[in-house]
NUZALUM-562455 format. One record per residue (C-alpha): x, y, z; residue number from 0; residue in one letter. Coordinates in nm, 4 decimals. Each point is the difference from the previous one (the first is absolute). Layout:
N
         X         Y         Z  num  residuo
         X         Y         Z  NUM        A
...
This chain:
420
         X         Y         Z  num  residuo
    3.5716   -1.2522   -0.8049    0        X
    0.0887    0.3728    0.0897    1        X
    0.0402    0.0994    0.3149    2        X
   -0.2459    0.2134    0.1825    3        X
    0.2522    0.3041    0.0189    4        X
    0.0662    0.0161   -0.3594    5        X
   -0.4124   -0.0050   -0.0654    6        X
   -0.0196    0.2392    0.2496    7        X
    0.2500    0.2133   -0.2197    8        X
   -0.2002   -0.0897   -0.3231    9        X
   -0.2972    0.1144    0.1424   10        X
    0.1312    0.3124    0.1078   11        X
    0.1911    0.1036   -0.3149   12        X
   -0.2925   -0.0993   -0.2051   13        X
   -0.1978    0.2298    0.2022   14        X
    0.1752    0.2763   -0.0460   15        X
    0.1665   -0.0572   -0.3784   16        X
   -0.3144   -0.2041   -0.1748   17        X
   -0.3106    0.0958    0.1601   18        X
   -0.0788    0.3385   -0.1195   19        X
    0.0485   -0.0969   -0.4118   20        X
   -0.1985   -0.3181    0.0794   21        X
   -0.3031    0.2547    0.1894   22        X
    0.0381    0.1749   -0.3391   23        X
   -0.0200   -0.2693   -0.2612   24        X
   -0.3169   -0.1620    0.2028   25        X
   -0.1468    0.3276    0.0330   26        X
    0.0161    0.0851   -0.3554   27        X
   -0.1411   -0.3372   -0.0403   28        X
   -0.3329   -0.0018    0.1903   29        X
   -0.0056    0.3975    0.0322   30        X
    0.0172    0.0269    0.3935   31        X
    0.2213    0.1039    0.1997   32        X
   -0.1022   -0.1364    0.3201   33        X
   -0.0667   -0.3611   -0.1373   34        X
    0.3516    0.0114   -0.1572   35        X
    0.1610    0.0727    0.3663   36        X
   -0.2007   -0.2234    0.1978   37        X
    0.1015   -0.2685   -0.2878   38        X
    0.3465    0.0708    0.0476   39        X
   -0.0277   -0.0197    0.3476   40        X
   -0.1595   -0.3603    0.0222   41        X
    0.2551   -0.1194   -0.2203   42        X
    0.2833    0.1214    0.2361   43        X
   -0.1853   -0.1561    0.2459   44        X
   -0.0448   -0.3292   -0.2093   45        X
    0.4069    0.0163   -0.0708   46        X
    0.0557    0.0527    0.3679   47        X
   -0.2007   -0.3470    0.0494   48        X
    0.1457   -0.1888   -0.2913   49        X
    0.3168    0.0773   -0.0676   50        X
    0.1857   -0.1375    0.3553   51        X
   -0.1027   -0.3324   -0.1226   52        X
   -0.0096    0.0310   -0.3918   53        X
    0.2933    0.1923    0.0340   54        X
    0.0733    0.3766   -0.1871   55        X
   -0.0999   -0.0353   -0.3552   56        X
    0.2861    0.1628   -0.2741   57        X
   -0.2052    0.2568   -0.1530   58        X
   -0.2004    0.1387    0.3058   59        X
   -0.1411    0.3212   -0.1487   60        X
   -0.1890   -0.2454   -0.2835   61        X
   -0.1280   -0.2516    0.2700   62        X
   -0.1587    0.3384    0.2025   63        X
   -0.1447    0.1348   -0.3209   64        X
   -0.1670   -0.3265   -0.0838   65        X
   -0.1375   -0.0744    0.3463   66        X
   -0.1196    0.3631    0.0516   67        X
   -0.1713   -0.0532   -0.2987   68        X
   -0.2342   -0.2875    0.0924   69        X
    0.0043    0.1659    0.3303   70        X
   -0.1930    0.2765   -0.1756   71        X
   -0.2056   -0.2219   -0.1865   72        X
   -0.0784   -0.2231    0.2992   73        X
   -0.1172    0.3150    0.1587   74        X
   -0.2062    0.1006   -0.2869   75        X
   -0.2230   -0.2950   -0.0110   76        X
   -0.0934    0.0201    0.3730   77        X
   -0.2336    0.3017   -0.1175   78        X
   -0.2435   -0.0393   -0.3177   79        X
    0.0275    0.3901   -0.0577   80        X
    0.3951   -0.0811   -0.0435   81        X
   -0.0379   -0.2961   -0.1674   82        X
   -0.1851    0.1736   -0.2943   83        X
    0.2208    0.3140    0.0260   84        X
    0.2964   -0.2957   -0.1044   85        X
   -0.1687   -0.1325   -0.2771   86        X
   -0.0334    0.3522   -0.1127   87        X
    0.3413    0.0976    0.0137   88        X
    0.1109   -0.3993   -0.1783   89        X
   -0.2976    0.0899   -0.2850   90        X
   -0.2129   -0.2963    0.0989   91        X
    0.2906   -0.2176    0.1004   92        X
   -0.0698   -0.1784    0.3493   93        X
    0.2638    0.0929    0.1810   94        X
    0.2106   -0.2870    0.0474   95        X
    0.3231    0.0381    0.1583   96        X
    0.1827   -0.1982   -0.3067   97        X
   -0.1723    0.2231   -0.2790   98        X
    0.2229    0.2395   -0.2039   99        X
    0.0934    0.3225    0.1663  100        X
   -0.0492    0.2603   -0.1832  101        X
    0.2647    0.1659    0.2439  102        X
    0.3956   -0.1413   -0.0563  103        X
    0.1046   -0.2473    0.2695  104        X
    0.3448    0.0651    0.2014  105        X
    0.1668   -0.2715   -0.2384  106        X
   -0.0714    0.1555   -0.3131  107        X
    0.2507    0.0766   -0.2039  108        X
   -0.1348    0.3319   -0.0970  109        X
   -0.0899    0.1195    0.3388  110        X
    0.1458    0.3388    0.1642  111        X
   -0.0194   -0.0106    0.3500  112        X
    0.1379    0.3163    0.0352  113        X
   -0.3216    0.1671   -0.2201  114        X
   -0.2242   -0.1842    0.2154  115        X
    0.1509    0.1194    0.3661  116        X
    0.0392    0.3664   -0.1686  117        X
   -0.3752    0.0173   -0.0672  118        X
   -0.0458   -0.0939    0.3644  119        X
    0.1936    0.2671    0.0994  120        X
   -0.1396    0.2371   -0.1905  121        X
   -0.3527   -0.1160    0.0978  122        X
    0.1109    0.0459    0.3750  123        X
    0.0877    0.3203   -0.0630  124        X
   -0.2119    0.1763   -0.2288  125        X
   -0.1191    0.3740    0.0702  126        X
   -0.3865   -0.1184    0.0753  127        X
    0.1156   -0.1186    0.2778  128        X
    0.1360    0.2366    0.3447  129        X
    0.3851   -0.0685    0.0763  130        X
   -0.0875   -0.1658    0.3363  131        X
   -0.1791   -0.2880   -0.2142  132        X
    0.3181   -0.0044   -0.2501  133        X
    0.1912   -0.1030    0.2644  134        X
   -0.1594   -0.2136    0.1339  135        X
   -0.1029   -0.2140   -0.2913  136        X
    0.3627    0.0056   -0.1427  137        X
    0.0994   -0.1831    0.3390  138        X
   -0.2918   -0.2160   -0.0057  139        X
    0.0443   -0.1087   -0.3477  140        X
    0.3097    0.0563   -0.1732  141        X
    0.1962   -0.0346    0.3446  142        X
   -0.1700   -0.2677    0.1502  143        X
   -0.0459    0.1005    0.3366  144        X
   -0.2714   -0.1061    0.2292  145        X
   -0.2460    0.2740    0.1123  146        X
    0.1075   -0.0844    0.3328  147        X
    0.3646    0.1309   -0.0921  148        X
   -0.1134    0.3321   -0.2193  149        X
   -0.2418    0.0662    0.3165  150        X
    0.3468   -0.0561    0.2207  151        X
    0.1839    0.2193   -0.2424  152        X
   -0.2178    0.3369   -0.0279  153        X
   -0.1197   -0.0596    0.4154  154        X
   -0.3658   -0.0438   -0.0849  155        X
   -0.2139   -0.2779    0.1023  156        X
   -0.0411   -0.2671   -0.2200  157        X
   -0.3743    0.0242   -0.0391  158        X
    0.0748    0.3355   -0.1682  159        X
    0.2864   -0.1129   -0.2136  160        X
   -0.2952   -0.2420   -0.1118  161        X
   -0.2457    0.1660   -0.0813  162        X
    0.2089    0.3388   -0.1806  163        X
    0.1148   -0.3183   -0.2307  164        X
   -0.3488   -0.0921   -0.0168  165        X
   -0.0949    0.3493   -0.1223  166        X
    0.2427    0.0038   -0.2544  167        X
   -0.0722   -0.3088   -0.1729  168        X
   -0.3692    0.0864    0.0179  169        X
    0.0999    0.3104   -0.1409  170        X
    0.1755   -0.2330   -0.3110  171        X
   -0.2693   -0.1807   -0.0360  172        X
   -0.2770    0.2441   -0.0501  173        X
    0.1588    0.2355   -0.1574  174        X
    0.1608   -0.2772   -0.2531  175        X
    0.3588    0.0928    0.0085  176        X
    0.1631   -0.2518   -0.2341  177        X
    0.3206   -0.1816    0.0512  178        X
    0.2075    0.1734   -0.2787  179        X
    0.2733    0.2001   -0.1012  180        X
   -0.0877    0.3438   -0.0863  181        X
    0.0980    0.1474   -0.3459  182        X
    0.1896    0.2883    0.2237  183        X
    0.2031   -0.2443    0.2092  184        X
    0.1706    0.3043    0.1438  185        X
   -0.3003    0.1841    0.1611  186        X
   -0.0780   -0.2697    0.2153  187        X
    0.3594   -0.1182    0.0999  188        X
    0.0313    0.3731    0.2146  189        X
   -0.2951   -0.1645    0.1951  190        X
    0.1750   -0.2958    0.0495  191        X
    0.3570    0.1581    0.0901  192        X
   -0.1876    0.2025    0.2112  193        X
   -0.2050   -0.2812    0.1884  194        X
    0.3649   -0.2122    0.0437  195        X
    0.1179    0.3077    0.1625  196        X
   -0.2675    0.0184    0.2530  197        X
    0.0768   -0.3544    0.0825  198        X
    0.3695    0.0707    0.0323  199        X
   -0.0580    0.3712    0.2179  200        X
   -0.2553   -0.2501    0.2240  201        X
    0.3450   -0.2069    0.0986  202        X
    0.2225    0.2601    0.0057  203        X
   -0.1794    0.2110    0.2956  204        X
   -0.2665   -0.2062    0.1123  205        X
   -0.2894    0.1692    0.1659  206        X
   -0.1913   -0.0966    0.3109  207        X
    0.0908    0.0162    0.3858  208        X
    0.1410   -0.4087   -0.0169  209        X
    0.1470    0.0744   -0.3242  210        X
    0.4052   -0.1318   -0.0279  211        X
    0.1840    0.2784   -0.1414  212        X
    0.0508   -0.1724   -0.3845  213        X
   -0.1793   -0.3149   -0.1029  214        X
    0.2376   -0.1546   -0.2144  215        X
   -0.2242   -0.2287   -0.1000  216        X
   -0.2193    0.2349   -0.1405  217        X
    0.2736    0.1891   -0.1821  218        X
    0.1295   -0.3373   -0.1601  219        X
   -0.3186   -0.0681   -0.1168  220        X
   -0.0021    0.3574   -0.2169  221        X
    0.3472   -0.0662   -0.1436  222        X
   -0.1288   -0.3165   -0.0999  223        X
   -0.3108    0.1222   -0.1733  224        X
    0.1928    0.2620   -0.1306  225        X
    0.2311   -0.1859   -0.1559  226        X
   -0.2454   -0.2039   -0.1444  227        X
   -0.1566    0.3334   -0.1892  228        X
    0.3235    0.0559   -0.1226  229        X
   -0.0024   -0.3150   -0.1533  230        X
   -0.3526    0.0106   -0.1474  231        X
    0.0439    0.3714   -0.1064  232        X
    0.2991   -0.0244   -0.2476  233        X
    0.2035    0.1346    0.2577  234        X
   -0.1507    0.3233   -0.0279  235        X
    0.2155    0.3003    0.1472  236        X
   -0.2346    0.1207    0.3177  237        X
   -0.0710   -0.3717    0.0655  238        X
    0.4367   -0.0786    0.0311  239        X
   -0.0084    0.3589    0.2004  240        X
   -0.2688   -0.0873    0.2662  241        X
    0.2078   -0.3388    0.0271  242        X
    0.3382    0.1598   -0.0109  243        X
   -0.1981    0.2635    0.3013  244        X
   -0.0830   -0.2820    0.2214  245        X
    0.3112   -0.2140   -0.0157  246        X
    0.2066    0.2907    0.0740  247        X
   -0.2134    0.0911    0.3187  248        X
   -0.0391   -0.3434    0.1388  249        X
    0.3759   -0.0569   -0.0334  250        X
    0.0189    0.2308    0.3472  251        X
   -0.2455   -0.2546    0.1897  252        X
    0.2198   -0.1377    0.2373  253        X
    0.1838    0.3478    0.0292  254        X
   -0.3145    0.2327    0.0937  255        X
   -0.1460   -0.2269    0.2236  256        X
    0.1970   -0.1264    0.2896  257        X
   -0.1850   -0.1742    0.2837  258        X
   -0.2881    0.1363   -0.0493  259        X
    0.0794    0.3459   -0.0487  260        X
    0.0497    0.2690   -0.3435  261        X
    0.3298    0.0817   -0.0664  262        X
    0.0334    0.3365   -0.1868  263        X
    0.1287   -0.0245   -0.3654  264        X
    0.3324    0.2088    0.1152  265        X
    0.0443   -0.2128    0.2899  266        X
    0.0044   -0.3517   -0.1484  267        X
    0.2647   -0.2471   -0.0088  268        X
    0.0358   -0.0503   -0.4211  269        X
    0.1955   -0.2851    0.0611  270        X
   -0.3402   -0.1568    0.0793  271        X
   -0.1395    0.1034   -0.3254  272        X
   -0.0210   -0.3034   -0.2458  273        X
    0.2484    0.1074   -0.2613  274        X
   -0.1299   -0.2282   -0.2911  275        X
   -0.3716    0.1197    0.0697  276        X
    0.1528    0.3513   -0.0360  277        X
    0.1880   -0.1308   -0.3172  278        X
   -0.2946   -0.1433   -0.1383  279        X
   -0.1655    0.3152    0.0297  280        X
    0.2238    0.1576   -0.1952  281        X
   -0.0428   -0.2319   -0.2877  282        X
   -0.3675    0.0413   -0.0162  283        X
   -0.0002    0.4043   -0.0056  284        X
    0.2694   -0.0551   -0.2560  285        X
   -0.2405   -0.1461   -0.2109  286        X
   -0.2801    0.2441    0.1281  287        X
    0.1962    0.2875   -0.1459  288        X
    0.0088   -0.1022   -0.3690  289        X
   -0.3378    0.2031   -0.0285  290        X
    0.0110    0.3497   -0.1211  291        X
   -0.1784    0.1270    0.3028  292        X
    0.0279   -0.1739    0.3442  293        X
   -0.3815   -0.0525    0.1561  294        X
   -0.0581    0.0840    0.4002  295        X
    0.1411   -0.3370    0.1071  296        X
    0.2923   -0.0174   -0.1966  297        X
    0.1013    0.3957    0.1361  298        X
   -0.0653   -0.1249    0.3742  299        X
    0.2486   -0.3021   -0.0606  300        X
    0.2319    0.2548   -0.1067  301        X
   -0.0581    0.1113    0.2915  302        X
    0.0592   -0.3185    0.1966  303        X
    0.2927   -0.0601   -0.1659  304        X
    0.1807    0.2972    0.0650  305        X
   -0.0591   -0.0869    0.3639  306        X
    0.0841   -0.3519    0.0100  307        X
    0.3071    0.0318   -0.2239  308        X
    0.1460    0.2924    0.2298  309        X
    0.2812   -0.1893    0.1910  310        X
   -0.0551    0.2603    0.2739  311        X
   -0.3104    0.2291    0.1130  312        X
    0.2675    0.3149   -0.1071  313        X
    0.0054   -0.1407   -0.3482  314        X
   -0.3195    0.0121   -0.0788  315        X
   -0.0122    0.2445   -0.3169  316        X
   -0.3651    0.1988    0.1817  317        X
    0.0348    0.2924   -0.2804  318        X
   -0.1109   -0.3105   -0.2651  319        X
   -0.2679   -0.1055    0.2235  320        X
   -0.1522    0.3172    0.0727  321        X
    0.0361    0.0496   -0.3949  322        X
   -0.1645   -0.3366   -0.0196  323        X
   -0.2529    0.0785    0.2181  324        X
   -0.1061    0.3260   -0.2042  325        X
   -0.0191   -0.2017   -0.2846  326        X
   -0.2686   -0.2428    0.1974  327        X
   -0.1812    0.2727    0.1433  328        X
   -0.0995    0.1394   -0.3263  329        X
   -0.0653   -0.3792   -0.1750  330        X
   -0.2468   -0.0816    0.2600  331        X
   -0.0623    0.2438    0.2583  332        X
   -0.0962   -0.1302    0.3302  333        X
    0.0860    0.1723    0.3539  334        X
    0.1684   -0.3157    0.1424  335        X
    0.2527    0.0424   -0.2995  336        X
    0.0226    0.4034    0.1156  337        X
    0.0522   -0.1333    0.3698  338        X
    0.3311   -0.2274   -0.1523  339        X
    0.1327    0.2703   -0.1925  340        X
   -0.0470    0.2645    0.2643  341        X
    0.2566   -0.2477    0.1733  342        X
    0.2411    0.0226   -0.2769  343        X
   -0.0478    0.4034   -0.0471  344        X
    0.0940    0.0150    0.3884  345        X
    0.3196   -0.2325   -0.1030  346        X
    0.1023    0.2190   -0.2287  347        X
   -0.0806    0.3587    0.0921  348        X
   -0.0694   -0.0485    0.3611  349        X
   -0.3124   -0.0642    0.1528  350        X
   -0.1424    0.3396    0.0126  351        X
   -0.0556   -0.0425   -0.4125  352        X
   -0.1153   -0.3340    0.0919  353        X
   -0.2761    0.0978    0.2987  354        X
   -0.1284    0.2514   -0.3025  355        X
   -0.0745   -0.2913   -0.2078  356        X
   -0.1753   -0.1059    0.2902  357        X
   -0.2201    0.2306    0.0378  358        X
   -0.0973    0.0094   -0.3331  359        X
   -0.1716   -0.3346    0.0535  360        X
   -0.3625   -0.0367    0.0376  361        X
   -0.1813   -0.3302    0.0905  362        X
    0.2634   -0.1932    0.2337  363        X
   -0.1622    0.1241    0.3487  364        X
   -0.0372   -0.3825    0.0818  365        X
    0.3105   -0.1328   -0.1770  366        X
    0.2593   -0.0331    0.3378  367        X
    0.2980   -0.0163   -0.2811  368        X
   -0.1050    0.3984   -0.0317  369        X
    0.0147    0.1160    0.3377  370        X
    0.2902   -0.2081    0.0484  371        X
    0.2100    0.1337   -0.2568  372        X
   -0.1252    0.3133    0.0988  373        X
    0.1275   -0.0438    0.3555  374        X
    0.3730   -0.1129   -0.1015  375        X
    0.0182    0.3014   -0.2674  376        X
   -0.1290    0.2364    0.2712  377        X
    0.2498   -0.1543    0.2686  378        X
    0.2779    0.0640   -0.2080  379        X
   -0.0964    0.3420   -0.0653  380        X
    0.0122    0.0491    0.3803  381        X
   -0.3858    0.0188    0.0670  382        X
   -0.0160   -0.2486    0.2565  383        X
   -0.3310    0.0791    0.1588  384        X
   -0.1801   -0.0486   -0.3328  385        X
    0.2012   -0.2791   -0.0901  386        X
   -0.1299   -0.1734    0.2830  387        X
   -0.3340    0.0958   -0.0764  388        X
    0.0079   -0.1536   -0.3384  389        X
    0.2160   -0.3469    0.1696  390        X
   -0.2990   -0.0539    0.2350  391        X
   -0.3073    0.0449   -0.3346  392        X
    0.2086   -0.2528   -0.1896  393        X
    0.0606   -0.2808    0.3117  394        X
   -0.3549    0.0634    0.0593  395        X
   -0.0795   -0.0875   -0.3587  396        X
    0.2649   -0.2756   -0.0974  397        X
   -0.1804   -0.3405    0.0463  398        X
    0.3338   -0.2233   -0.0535  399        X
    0.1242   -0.0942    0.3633  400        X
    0.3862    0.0065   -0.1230  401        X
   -0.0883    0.3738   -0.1569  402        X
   -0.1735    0.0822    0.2999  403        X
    0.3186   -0.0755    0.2057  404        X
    0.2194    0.1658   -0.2310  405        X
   -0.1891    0.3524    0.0189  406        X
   -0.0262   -0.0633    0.3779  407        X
    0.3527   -0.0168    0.0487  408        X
    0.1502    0.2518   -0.2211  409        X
   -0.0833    0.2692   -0.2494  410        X
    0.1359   -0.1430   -0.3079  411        X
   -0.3047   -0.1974   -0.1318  412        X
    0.0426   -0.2687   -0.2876  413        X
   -0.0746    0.2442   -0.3295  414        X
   -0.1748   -0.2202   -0.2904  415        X
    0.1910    0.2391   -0.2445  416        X
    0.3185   -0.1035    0.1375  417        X
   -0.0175   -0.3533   -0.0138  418        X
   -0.1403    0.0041   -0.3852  419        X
């Protein structure tokens, strides 16, 4: 019999690992979305029931695939409507949980998990739908977490959580997005880069006045799901970079926050930095760079690198990075990117050159990363007053409570382009 810890364990990793390619394969099945989760779900429920006395069956991923699927069907024949909308889709068959499935089962030989959690992935995040529901519904379903924890994660009440994953599947649904791989596998992986590095920004600086200063939680989660992309991608280049981006900036966790307060890049203790995280890092944007021309997320973990492979703040080469950063700039312009190299200008010519990069950006009037690199260029150019000035916009406008302390105690504010 197996002991209520290890189910517990089970249960967990199955959650996480399993459930999102089994939501897929019973989805593609029965052609909903919703009745494919909720399946899932009793089954993990079911499992939770059974397996502290029946103890943890070997292949776990094939007993949750077969008991979501007569989940679904039991759920189907509690309505008429859904009844005949299963015949339908078996072409007359009636339904029965031991019929042939015309979709592989977990223990097939010829099955590709990978293929099946890849279309999930790319169903979460296709461009129909607004990045605040990408999110969302990559946690949900290829992440496994609860609504309770997303809601936790991005400080908005549950009920809301609910019902913007609601709207999205609704959204699936009606507008019939299928579960598949598109023929241009590479338009729709930016999406999905770009939706894993929401997630990861969200734990990095989390927002909201009870916010800690870094859920690593959160940011663990993106690695993970990045690294799975990797995987499913063919290692593609900006996939390894985004990876390569985040390991190399959560390697500094335990150095930039120290009980419960930011710790400027220049003033961290490296020796806290996890120095196979960093190494590992490397690795992947070696691999990144084999492509001809590096994408956005492969030049900012040039970036990061050049930062978190600098023994000492003095070392850090800033002429590449402000080169870098030009280079970024003009691949996807964007004024947050203008704000980060208007930092690295300043490093390198002084921060007169970089306040005139400054000013050249429109847009940012309610970004407090602005106004507070404005107020440390303008300090060190010896206009105090209107340093100040711009100190007191961004603590008014800074929602993190370790940021907030940080600007309220000094005029050196956290820069996002320094810590990329």
């Amino acid at each position: 019999m197996t002991t209520e810890p290890d189910v517990d364990d089970a249960l967990t990793h199955l959650a996480r690992n399993d459930a999102g390619r089994v939501v897929a394969i019973v989805a593609r099945r029965f052609g909903d979305l919703d009745l494919a989760e909720d399946a899932v779900q009793d089954a993990l429920v079911e499992a939770g029931e059974r397996w502290p006395t029946s103890g943890v069956p070997d292949n776990q991923a094939a007993w949750l695939h077969q008991v979501a699927r007569r989940k679904a069907i039991d759920r189907l024949r509690r309505a008429d409507a859904a009844v005949r909308r299963e015949r339908r889709a078996h072409d007359g068959r009636d339904g029965d949980g031991d019929a042939a499935d015309p979709m592989p089962l977990l223990t097939d030989q010829g099955f590709d998990p990978g293929d099946e959690r890849l279309r999930l992935i790319l169903l979460c995040c296709h461009p129909a739908l607004d990045p605040d529901a990408q999110v969302a519904l990559t946690l949900r379903l290829v992440g496994g977490l609860t609504t309770d924890e997303i809601a936790a994660a991005f400080l908005v009440p549950t009920s809301t959580l609910a019902q913007r994953i609601s709207r999205a599947k609704r959204k699936i649904r009606d507008a019939a997005i299928p579960l598949s791989v598109p023929e241009q596998l590479e338009e729709r992986l930016g999406v999905v880069l770009d939706t894993l590095y929401l997630i990861f920004n969200e734990g990095y600086l989390s927002r909201g006045a009870n916010a800690p200063a870094t859920r690593v939680d959160l940011c663990a989660e993106a690695i993970r799901l990045a690294d799975v992309v990797v995987g499913l991608s063919d290692r593609r280049p900006e996939a390894c970079g985004l990876l390569a981006l985040m390991w190399f900036v959560h390697a500094r966790r335990d150095a930039r926050v120290v009980d419960g307060s930011l710790v400027l890049l220049d003033q961290q203790d490296r020796t806290r930095w996890y120095v196979d995280e960093v190494q590992r890092a490397n690795s992947l944007l070696h691999e990144a760079m084999g492509a001809r021309r590096p994408g956005p997320f492969q030049l900012q973990a040039i970036i990061a690198a050049h930062h978190a492979n600098a023994r000492t703040p003095d070392d850090t080469d800033w002429g590449r990075i402000n080169a870098l950063y030009d280079q970024l700039a003009q691949m996807r312009p964007s004024p947050v990117v203008d704000v980060n190299r208007a930092v690295a200008v300043a490093m390198v010519h002084g921060p007169t050159a970089g306040l005139q990069v400054l000013e050249g950006i429109d847009g940012l009037d309610q970004y407090h990363l602005f106004h507070a690199t404005r107020s440390e260029l303008l300090r060190r150019t010896g206009r105090v007053d209107e340093a100040e000035t711009a100190r007191t916009t961004a603590h008014a406008l800074a929602t993190n409570p370790a940021e907030r302390r940080l600007l309220a105690r000094r005029h050196a504010p956290e820069v996002q382009g320094l810590d990329r």
